[in-house]
C-alpha positions as CSV (number, residue, x, y, z in Angstrom):
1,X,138.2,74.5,157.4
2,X,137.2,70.9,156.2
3,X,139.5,68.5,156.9
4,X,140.7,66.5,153.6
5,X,142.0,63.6,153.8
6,X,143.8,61.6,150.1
7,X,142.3,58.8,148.6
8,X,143.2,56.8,145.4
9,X,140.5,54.2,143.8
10,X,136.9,55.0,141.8
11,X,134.7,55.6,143.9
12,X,131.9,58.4,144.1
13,X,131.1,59.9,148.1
14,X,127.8,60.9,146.7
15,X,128.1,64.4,148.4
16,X,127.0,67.2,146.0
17,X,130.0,69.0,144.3
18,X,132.3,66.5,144.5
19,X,133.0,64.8,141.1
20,X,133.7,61.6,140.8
21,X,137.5,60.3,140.2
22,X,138.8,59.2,137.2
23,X,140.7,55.9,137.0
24,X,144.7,56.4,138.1
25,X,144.2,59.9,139.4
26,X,144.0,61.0,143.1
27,X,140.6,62.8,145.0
28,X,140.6,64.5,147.6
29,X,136.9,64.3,149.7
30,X,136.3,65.6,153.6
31,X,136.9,62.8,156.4
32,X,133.5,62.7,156.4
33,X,132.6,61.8,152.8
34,X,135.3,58.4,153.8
35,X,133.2,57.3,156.6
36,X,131.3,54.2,154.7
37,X,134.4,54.1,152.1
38,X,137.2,52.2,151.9
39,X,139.3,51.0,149.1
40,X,136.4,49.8,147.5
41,X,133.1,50.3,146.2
42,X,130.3,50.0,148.6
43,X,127.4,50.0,147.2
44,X,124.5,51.5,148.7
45,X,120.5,52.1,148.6
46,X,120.2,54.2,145.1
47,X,118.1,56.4,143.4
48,X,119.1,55.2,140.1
49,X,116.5,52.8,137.9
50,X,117.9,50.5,136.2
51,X,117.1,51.1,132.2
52,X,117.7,49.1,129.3
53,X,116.3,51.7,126.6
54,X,118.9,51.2,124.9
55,X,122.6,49.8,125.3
56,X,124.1,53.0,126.8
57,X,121.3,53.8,129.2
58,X,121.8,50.4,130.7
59,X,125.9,50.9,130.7
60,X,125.2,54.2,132.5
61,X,122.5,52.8,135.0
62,X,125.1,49.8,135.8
63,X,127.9,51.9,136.5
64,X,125.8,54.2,138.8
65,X,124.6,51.8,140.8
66,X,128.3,49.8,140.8
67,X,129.5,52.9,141.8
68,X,132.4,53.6,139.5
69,X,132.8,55.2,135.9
70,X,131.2,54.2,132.6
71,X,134.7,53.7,130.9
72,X,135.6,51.5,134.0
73,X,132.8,49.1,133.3
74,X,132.9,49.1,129.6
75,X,137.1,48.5,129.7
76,X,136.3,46.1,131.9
77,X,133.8,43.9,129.9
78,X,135.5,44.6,127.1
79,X,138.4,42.5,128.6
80,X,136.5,39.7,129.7
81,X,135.6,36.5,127.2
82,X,133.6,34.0,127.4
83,X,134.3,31.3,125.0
84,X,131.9,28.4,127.1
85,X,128.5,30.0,127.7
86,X,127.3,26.5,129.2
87,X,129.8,26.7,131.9
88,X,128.1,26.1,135.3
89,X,126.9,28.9,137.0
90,X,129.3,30.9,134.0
91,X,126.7,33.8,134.1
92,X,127.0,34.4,137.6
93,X,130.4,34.0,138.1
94,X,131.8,36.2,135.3
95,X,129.9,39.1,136.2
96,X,131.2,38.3,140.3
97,X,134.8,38.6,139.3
98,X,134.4,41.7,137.3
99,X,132.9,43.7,140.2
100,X,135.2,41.9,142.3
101,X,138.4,43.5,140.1
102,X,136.3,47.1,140.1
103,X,136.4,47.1,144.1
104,X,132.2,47.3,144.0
105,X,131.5,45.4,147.1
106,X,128.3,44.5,148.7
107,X,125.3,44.2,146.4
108,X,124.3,46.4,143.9
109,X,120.8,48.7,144.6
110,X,118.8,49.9,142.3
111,X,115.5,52.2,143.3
112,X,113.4,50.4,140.9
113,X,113.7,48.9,137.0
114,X,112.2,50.1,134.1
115,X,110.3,47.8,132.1
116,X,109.0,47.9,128.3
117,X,105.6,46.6,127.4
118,X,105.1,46.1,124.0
119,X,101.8,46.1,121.7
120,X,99.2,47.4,119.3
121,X,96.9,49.7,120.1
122,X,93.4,51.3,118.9
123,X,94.6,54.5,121.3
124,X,98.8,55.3,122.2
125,X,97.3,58.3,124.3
126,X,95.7,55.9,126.7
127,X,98.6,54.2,128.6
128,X,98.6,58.0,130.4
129,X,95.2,57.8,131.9
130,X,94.7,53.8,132.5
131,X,98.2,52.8,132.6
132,X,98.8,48.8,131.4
133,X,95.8,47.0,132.3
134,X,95.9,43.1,132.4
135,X,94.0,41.2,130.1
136,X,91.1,40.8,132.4
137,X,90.5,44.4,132.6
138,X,90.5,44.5,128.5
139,X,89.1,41.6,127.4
140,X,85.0,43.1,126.6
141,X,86.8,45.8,125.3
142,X,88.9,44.1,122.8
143,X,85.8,42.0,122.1
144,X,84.0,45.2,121.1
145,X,86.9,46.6,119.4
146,X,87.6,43.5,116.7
147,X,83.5,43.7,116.0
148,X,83.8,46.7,114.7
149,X,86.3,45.5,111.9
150,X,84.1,43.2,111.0
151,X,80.6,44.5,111.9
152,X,80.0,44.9,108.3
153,X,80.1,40.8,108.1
154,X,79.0,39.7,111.1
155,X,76.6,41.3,113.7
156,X,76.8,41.7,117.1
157,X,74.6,39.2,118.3
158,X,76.6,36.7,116.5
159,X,79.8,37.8,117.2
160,X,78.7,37.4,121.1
161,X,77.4,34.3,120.7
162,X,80.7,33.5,118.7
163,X,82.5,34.4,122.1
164,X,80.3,32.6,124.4
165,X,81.3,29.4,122.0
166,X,85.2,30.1,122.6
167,X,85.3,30.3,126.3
168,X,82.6,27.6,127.3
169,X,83.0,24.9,124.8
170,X,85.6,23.7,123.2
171,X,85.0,25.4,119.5
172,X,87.7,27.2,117.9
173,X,90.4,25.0,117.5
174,X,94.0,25.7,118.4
175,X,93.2,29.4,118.7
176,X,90.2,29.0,121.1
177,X,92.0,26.3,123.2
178,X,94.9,29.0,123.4
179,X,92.2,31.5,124.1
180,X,90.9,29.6,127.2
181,X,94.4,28.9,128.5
182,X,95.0,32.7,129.2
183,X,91.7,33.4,130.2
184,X,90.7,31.0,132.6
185,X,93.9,31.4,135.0
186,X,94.3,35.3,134.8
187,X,96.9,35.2,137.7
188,X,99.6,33.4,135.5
189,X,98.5,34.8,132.0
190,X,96.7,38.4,132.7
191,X,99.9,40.2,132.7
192,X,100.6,42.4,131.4
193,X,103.6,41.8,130.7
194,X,107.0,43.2,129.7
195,X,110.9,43.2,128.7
196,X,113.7,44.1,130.5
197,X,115.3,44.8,127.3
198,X,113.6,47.5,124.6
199,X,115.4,46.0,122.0
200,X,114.0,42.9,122.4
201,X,110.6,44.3,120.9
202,X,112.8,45.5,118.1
203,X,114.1,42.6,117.0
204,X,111.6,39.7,116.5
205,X,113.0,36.0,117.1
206,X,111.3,32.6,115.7
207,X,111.6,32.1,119.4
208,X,109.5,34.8,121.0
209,X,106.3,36.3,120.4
210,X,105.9,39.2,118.1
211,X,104.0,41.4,120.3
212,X,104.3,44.5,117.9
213,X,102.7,42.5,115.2
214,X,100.0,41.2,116.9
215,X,99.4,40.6,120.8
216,X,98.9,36.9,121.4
217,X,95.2,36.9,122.6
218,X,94.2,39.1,119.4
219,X,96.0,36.1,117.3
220,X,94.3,33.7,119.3
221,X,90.8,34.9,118.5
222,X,91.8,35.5,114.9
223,X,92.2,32.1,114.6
224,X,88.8,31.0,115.7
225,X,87.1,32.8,112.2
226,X,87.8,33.5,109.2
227,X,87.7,37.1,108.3
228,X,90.9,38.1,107.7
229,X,91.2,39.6,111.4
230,X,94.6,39.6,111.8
231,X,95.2,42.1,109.0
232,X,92.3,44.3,109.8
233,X,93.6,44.7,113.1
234,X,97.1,45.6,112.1
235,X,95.7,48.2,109.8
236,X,93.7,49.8,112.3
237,X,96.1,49.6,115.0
238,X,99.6,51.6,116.3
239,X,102.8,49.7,117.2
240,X,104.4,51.2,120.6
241,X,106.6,50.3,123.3
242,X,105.3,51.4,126.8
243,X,108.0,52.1,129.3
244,X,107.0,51.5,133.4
245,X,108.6,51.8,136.1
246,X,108.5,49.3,139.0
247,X,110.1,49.2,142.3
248,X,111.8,45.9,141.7
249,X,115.1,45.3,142.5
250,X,116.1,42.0,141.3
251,X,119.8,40.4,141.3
252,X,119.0,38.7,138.1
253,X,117.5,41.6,136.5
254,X,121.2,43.6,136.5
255,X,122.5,40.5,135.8
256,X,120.6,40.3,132.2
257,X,121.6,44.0,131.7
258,X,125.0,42.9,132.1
259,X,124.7,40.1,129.8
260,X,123.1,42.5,127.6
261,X,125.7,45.2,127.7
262,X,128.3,42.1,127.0
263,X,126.9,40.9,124.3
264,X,126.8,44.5,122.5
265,X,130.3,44.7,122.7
266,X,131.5,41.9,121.9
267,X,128.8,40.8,119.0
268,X,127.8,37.9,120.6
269,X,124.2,36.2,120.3
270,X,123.1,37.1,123.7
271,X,122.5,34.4,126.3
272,X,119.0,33.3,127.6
273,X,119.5,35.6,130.5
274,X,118.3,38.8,129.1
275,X,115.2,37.8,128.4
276,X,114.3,38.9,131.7
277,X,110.5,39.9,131.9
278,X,108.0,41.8,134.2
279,X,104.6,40.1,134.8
280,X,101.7,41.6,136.7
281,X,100.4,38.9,138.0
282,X,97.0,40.5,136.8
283,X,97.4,44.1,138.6
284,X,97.6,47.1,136.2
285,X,100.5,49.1,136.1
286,X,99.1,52.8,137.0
287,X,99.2,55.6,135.0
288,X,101.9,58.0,137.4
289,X,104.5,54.8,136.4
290,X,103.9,55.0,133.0
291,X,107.1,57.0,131.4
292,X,106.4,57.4,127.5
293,X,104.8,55.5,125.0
294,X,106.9,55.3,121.6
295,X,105.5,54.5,118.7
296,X,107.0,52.3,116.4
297,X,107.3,53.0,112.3
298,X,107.4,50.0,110.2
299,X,106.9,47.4,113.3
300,X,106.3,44.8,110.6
301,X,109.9,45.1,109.3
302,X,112.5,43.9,112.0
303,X,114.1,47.1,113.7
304,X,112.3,49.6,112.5
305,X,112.8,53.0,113.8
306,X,111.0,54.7,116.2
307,X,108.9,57.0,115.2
308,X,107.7,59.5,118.0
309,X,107.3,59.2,121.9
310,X,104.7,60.6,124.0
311,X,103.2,61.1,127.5
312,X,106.5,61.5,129.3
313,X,106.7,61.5,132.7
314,X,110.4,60.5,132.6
315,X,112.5,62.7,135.2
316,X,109.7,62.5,137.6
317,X,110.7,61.4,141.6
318,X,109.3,57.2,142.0
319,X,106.7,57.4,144.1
């Protein structure tokens, strides 16, 4: 017979068919299930991603990897208050103290984040077979793409030597000096890039790029003629959100889901800290990482709903 062995406190042994304990109410595991537990938490390697989809997925990613309940957590930030958010170090040391006072010990482990890319697209279906490609990869593409809203006014030996212009002079303005920036340094502004936090995408800020209205280098060649690109584009295009998955496991990336999750419950403006991005340094993201693609109705009004998703491979082992 297995020896048991009483233990009071919130933590999970991670054996299958033992539940985990509630708050105030006793467990009993084998001996053997105690061996790397004590009265605290110890976190250990997981297989859980971190994901803020949405504010309960990233709740229920938290408390996984913390090791304790989701009503543990949540009572706990929900007790906590920050009235100073330019405190030194306040980010940091708030979020310490409430893992201290849940018994988590050690640090946190995630097997990887999920990240959210956001854009327009000619084709949603794609992200499946090519994944996110950096902007190197897309660039005679998009090229090509744009023409053809516009071939009707412009031909295509114009509109090449149009792009010759942009990247080897300095024609184009403000639009073609932005257009240079990106293109002549892929390893800083290739991506692609992405949000830690899908809601971010949902909720366009004065103080952050748009990227469901209009990605950046699209805007940037927009600006270097005079055909009304911008809206052509939008027209023929498809908001969606592309979620990844990545094997990072960063301190400050649970920390910006924790600042996230805070500022949900308490109705705060959120801090700085959750705008905590993925870039890919100019290496695609492949297509098994890519989880769905979600497309987005009325991206031009602020929050719009969702309005399907597609090529899931959520559920599926990380490489």
């Amino acid at each position: 017979m297995t020896k048991l062995v009483e233990h009071r406190g919130v933590v999970d042994c991670g054996h299958a068919g033992h539940p985990r304990c509630k708050i105030a109410k006793r467990l009993h595991w084998p001996a053997a299930c105690l061996q790397a537990h004590s009265t605290g938490s110890n976190v250990s390697t997981s297989s859980t991603f971190l994901d803020c989809h949405d504010p309960q997925s990233a709740v229920r990613s938290l408390s996984t990897a913390f090791r304790v309940e989701d009503h543990e957590l949540l009572l706990a930030i929900k007790s906590c208050r920050v009235r100073d958010y330019d405190a030194p170090y306040l980010e940091e040391r708030i979020l310490a103290k409430i893992l201290k006072d849940l018994g988590v010990r050690g640090t946190p482990q995630f097997a990887g984040t999920y990240f959210f890319h956001g854009t327009r697209t000619f084709d949603s279906g794609g992200f499946s077979v090519r994944g996110v490609l950096p902007l190197t990869d897309v660039l005679d593409e998009l090229w090509t793409s744009l023409h053809s809203l516009i071939g009707h006014i412009v031909t295509r030996s114009e509109w090449e030597a149009h792009r010759r212009a942009i990247e080897t002079t300095t024609a184009g303005g403000h639009g073609g000096w932005q257009y240079r920036l990106k293109t002549r340094d892929p390893g800083i502004h290739a991506g692609p890039y992405a949000h830690l936090i899908r809601e971010l995408h949902l909720t366009p800020s004065p103080e952050r790029h748009d990227y469901l209205a209009v990605p950046e280098i699209v805007q940037d060649i927009a600006r270097t003629c005079d055909f009304n690109l911008i809206e052509r584009y939008t027209e023929a295009t498809t908001p969606c959100v592309v979620k990844f998955r990545t094997s990072a496991n960063e301190e400050h990336a649970y920390q910006a889901a924790f600042w996230y999750v805070y500022a949900h419950i308490h109705g705060d403006a959120p801090p700085q800290s959750i705008l905590y991005a993925y870039s890919g340094q100019n290496k695609p993201v492949q297509p098994h990482d890519v989880l769905s693609v979600e497309l987005i109705a009325n991206a031009d009004t602020p929050g719009g709903p969702p309005l399907t998703r597609t090529a899931s491979n959520e559920g599926e082992a990380s490489p």
